[in-house]
C-alpha positions in Angstrom: -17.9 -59.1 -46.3 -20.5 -56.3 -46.3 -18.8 -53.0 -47.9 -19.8 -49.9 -46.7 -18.0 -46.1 -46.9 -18.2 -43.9 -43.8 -18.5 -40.2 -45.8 -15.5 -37.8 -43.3 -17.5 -34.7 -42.3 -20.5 -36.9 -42.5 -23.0 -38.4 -40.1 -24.0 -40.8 -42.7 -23.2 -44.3 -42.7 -24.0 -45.5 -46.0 -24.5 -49.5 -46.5 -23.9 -49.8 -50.7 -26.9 -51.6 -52.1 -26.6 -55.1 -52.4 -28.6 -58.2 -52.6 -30.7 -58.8 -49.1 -34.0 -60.7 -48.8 -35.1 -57.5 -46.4 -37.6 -54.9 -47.6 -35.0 -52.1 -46.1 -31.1 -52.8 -46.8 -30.3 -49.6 -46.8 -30.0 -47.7 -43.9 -27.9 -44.4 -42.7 -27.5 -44.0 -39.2 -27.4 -40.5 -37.6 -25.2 -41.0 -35.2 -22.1 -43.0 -36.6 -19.4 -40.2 -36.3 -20.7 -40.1 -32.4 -20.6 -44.1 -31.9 -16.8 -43.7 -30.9 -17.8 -41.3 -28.1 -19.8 -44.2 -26.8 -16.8 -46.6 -26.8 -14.3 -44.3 -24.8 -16.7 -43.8 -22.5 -17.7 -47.7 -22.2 -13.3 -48.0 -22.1 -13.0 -45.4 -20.0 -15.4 -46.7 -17.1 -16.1 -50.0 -17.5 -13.2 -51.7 -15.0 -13.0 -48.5 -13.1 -14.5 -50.8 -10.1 -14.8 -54.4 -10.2 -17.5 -55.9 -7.8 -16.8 -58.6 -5.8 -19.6 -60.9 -3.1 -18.9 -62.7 0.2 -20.4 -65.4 -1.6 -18.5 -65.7 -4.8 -15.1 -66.9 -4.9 -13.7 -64.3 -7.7 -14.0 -60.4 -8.5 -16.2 -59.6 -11.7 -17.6 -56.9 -14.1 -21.7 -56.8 -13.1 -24.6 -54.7 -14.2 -23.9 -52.0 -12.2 -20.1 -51.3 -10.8 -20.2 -52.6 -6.8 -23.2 -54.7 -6.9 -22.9 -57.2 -4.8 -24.4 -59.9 -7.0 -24.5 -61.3 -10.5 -27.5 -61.4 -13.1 -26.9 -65.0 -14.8 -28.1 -64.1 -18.5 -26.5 -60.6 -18.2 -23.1 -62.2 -17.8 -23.1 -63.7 -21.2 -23.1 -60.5 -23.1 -20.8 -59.0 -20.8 -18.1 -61.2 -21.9 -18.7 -60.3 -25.3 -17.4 -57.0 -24.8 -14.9 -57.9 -22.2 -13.3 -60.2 -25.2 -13.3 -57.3 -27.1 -11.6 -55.2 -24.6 -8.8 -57.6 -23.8 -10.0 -58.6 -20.2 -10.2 -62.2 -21.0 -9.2 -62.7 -17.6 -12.7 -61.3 -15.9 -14.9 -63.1 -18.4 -13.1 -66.4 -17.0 -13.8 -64.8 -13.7 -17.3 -64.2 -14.4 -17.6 -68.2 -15.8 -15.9 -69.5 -12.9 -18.3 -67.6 -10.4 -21.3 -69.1 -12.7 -19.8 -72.3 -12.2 -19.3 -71.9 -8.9 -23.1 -71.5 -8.1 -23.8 -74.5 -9.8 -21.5 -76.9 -7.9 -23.4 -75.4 -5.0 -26.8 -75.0 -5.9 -27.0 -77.6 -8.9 -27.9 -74.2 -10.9 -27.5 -70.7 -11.6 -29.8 -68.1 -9.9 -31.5 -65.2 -11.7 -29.4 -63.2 -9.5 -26.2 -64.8 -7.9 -26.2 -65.0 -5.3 -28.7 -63.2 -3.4 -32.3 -63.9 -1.1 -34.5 -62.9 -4.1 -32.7 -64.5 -6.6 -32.4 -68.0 -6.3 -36.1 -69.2 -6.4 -35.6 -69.3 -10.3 -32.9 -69.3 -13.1 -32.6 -67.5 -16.4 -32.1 -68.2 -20.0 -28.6 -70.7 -19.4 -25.5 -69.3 -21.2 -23.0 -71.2 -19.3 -21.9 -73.5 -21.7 -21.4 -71.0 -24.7 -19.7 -68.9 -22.2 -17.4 -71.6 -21.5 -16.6 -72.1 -24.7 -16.0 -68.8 -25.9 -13.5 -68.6 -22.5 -11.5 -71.6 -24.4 -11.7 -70.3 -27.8 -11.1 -66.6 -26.8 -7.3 -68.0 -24.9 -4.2 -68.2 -26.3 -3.3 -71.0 -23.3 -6.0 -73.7 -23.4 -6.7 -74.5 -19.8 -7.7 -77.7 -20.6 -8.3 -78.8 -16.7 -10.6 -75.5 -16.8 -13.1 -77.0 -19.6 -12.8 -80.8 -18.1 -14.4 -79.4 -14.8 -16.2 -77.2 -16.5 -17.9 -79.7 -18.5 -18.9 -82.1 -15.2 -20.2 -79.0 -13.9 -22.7 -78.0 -16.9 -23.5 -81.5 -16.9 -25.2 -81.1 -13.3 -27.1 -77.5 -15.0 -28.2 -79.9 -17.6 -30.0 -82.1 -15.3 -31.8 -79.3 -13.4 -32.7 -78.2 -17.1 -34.1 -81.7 -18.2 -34.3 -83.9 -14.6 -38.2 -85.6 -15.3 -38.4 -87.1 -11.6 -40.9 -86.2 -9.0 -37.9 -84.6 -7.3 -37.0 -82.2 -9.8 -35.7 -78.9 -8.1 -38.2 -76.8 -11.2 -40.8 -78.5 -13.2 -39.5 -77.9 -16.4 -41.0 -81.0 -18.1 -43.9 -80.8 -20.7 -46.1 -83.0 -22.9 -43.7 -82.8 -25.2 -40.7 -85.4 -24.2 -37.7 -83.9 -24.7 -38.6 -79.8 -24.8 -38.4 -77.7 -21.8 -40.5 -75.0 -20.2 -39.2 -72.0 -18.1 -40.6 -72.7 -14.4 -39.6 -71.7 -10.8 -38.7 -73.2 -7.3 -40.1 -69.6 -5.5 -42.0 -70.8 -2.0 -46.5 -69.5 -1.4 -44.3 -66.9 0.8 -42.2 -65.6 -1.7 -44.9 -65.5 -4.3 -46.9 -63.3 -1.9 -43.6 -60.9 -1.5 -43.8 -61.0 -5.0 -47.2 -60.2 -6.1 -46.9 -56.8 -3.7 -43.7 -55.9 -6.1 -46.4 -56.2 -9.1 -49.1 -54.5 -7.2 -46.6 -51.6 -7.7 -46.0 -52.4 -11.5 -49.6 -53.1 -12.7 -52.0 -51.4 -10.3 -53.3 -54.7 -8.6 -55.3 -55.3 -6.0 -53.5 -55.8 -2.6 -57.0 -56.7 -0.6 -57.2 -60.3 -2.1 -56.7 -63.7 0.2 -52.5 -65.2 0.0 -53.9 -67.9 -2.1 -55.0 -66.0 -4.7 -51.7 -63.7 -4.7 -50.4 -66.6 -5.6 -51.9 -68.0 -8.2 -51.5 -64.9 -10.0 -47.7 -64.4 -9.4 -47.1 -67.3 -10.7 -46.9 -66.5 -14.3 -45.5 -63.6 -13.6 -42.5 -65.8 -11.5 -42.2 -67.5 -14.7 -42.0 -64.8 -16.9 -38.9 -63.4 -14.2 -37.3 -67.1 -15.2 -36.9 -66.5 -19.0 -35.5 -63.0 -18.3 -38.3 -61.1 -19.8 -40.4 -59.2 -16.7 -42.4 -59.2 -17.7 -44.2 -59.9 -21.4 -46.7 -60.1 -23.6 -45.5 -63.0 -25.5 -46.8 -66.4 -23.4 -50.2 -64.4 -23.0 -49.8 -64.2 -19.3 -49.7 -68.4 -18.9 -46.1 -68.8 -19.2 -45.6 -72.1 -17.5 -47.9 -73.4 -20.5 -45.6 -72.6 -23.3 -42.0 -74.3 -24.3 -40.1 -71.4 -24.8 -38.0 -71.0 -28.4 -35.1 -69.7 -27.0 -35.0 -71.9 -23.5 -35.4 -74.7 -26.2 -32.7 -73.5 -28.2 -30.1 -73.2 -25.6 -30.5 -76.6 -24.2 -29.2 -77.3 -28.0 -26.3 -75.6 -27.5 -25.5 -77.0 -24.3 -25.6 -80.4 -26.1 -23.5 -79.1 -29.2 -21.1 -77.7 -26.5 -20.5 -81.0 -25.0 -20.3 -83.1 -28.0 -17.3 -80.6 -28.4 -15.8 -80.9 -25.4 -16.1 -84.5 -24.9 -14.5 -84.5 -28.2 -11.3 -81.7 -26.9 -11.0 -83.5 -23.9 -11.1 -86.9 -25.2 -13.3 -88.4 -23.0 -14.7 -91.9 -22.9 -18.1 -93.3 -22.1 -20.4 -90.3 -22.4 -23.5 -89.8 -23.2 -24.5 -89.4 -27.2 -24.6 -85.3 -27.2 -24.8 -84.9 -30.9 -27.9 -87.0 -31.3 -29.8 -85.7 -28.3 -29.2 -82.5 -30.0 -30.2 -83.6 -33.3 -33.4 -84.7 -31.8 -34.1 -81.6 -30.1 -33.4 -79.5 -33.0 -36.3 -82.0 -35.1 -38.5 -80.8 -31.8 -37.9 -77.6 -32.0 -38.6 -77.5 -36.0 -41.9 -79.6 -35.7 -43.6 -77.5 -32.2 -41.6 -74.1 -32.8 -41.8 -73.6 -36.5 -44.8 -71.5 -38.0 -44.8 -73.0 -41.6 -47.7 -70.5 -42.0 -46.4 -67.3 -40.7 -42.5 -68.2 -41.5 -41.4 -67.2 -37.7 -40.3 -69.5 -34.8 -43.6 -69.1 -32.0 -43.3 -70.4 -28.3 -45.5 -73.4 -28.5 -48.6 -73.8 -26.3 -48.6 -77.6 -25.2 -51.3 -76.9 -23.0 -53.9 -75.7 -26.2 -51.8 -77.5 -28.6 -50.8 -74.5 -30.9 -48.1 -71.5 -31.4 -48.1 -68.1 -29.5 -50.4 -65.2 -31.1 -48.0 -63.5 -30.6 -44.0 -63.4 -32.5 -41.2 -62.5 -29.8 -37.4 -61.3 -31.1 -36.5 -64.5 -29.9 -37.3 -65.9 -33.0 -34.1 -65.3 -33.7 -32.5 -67.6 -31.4 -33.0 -70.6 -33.8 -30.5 -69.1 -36.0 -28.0 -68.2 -33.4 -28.4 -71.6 -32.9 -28.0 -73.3 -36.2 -31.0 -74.4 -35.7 -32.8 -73.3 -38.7 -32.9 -74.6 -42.1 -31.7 -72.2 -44.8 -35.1 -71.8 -46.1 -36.4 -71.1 -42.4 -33.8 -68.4 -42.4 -34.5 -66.8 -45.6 -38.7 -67.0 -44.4 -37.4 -65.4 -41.3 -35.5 -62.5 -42.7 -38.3 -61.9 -45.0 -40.3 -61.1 -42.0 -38.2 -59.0 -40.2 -40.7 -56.2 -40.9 -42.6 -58.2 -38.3 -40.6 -57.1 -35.5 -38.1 -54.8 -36.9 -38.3 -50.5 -36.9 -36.6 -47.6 -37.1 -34.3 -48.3 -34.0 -34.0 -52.0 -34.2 -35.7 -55.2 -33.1 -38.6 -55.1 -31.1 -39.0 -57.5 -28.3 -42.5 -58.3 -29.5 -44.8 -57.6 -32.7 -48.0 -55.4 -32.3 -50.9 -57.0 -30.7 -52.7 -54.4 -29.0 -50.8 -54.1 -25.5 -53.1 -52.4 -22.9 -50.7 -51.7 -21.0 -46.4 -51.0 -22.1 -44.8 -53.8 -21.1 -41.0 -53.5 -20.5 -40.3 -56.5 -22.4 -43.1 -55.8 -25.1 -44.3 -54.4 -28.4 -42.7 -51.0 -27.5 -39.2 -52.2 -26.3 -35.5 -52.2 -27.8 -33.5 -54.5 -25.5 -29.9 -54.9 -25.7 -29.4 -58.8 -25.9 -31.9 -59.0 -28.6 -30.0 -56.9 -30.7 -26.9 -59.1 -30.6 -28.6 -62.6 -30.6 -30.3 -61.4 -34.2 -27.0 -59.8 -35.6 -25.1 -62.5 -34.5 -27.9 -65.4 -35.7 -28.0 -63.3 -39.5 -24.5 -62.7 -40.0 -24.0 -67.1 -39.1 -26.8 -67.9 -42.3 -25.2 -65.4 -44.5 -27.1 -62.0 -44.1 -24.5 -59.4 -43.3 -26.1 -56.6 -45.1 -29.2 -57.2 -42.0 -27.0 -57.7 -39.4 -25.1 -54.8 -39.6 -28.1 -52.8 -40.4 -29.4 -53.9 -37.4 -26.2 -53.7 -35.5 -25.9 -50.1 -36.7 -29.6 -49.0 -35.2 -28.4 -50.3 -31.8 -25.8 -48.1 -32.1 -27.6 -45.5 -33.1 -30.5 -45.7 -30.3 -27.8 -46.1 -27.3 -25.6 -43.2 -29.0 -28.6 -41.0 -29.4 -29.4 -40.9 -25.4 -26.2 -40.9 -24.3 -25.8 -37.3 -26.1 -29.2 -36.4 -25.2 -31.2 -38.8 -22.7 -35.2 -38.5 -23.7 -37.2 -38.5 -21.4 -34.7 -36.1 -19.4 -36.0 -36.5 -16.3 -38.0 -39.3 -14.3 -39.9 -39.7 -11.2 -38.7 -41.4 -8.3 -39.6 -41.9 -4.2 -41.6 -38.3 -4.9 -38.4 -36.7 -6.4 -37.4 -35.7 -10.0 -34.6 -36.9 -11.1 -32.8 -35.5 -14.3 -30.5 -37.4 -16.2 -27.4 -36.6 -17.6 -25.6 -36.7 -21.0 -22.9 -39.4 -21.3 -24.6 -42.4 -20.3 -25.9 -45.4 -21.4 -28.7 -47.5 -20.4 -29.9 -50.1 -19.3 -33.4 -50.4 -21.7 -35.0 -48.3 -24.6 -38.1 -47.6 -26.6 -38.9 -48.3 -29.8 -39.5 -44.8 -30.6 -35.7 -43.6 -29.8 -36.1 -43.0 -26.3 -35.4 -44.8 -22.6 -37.6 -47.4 -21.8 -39.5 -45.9 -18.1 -42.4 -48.9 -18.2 -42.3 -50.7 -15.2 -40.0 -48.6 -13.6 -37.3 -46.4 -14.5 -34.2 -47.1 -17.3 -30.9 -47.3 -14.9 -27.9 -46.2 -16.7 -26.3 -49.4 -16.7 -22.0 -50.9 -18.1 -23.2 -53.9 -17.9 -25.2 -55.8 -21.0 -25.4 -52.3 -22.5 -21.4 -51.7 -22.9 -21.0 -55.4 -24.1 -23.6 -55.6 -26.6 -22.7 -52.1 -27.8 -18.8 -52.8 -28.4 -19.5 -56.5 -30.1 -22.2 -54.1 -32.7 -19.3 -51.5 -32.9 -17.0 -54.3 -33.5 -18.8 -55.8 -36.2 -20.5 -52.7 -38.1 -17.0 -51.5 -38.7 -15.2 -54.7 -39.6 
């Protein structure tokens, strides 16, 4: 356990030296006698108003209180905060509507269930959501996890399904890893390249097929969760992603375990498809060089230029080896600052991308935390955890910038908020279009850091 002394009267939370393999172990946030402030609020608001969709069978906490839809890789960091807050209950809810869309679409939408949103998925977190909705009650609803489980099974196969009929063309050269792809129609890529038109400037007087062709990276990009990014070097549908990679391991770690719970016969070998994923993973993923986990170009044969925080995955994972973790923390100077984990290293951006060099994002935050503390490097997770902390309670007392443009209008914010993105200089994230204040990830990512910095 990490010891630490929060000095009364004092802003200061001092982490006591200790033995770390980081360059910067010691760290006193500015903000730790305001962190609580953050919490009542987040307690305070967060259930005020459940949303609810014609099209989903049960009432659940979403991004935004009343919005009529889900975002699928939102939801799993929802739950971590609704475990944390009692509501058990809701996270189940917010499983059982996941699990819904799969038993009627054979997958979960990037946003459930709407017109927009289903032409794609998102990072899939079902399975460790189910799980933790076991673990986390104190009644195991064990008829729960057995439908539960034939239900992931069918996500699975949209994940991995090699035929010519595949819903998404996940499949790459490398048997047995996965890409991010999309189902999106020449229609809806055209309705979509005029949404970037807006984002980067682009041309609007260019022929349909050509609108195309270009959105379809971008339609890619949408898939992994990050719109959009630096880090596949604007080819996504080249590159196996880490983390996509690194989930699909989970899923099959999850149902070795519940095959195992539920004692069920004649099943497929999860633990070693999993084991030979994780040797994939290690062999494409793994920069021996650099000592960081790159996307893997299958298309070039070779890693990404350029280091994502989802580097991190592999060690939420248990993926990693203990000397990969150890190379890994040693880099953390790679991606980490002042206020946290950037979602990409430097590389010379021409333009700020949301999900870039400049950005602190939520889910990021947690995944490393959580993927430290697992290999044995507390004193970096809670240093992290704390800057999170830190950077969300920082613009809730004083939102920078105050104020943003929108529709022709200023719009000034107000203190007592949090946010739905931030900056790597302290601030709110306004590339691409403006930070929302946002419950959602935000609240849940923020009480699991609050959670663990003080325990």
């Amino acid at each position: 356990m990490v010891k630490y002394a929060l000095l009364l009267g004092f802003s200061q939370f001092i982490l006591l030296p200790g033995k770390s393999q980081s360059s910067a172990n010691l760290y006193q946030p500015r903000y730790a006698s305001q962190w609580k402030d953050v919490v009542t609020h987040i307690n305070e608001n967060w259930t005020k108003e459940k949303s609810s969709s014609k099209d989903l069978p049960h009432s659940y906490i979403a991004v935004w209180p009343g919005l009529p839809f889900m975002f699928y890789w939102d939801t799993y960091f929802i739950n971590k905060g609704l475990y944390l807050n009692q509501l058990d209950s809701i996270a189940k809810n917010n499983c059982l509507n996941l699990l819904h869309a799969v038993d009627s679409f054979g997958f979960v939408g990037n946003a459930v269930i709407t017109p927009w949103g289903m032409n794609r998925s998102q990072p899939p977190y079902l399975s460790s959501m189910v799980r933790e909705v076991h673990e986390n009650s104190v009644v195991k609803d064990t008829a729960f996890l057995r439908k539960a489980y034939f239900t992931l099974r069918k996500e699975y196969f949209f994940w991995t399904d090699t035929s010519a009929t595949a819903l998404e063309q996940h499949s790459t050269s490398i048997k047995g890893l996965q890409r991010f792809y999309h189902h999106a129609s020449n229609e809806e890529l055209v309705i979509l390249y005029a949404e970037l038109a807006t984002r980067f400037n682009l041309k609007m007087d260019i022929a349909d097929s050509e609108k195309v062709k270009i959105a379809i990276p971008f339609a890619v990009e949408a898939a992994s969760g990050m719109d959009f990014t630096p880090r596949f070097e604007h080819r996504s549908p080249d590159f196996i992603a880490v983390e996509l990679n690194c989930l699909l391991y989970q899923y099959e770690i999850n149902f070795n375990w519940m095959v195992k719970s539920l004692a069920l016969k004649k099943q497929p070998d999860w633990l070693k498809m999993a084991r030979h994923r994780k040797a994939l993973i290690n062999k494409y993923c793994w920069d021996e060089k650099r000592g960081l986990y790159l996307d893997y170009d299958f298309i070039n044969h070779r890693k990404s230029k350029i280091a994502a925080a989802t580097c991190f995955q592999p060690l939420w994972a248990g993926v990693a080896s203990a000397a990969q973790a150890k190379r890994l923390v040693k880099n953390l100077p790679v991606l980490e600052n002042e206020w946290g984990i950037t979602n990409t290293e430097k590389s010379g951006e021409i333009k700020n991308y949301q999900w870039g060099e400049n950005s602190i994002w939520c889910p990021m935050q947690l995944l490393a935390a959580e993927g430290l503390d697992k290999y044995g490097y507390k004193k970096d997770a809670v240093r992290i955890a704390a800057k999170f902390l830190d950077i969300v309670t920082r613009n809730f007392i004083a939102p920078v910038p105050i104020s943003f443009n929108e529709a022709d209008k200023t719009v000034i914010r107000k203190p007592g908020r949090t946010y739905e993105k931030y900056k790597a200089d302290g601030t709110l994230n306004d590339d691409e279009y403006p930070a929302s204040e946002m419950l959602g990830w935000t609240a849940g990512c923020f009480l699991w850091c609050y959670k663990y910095v003080i325990k």
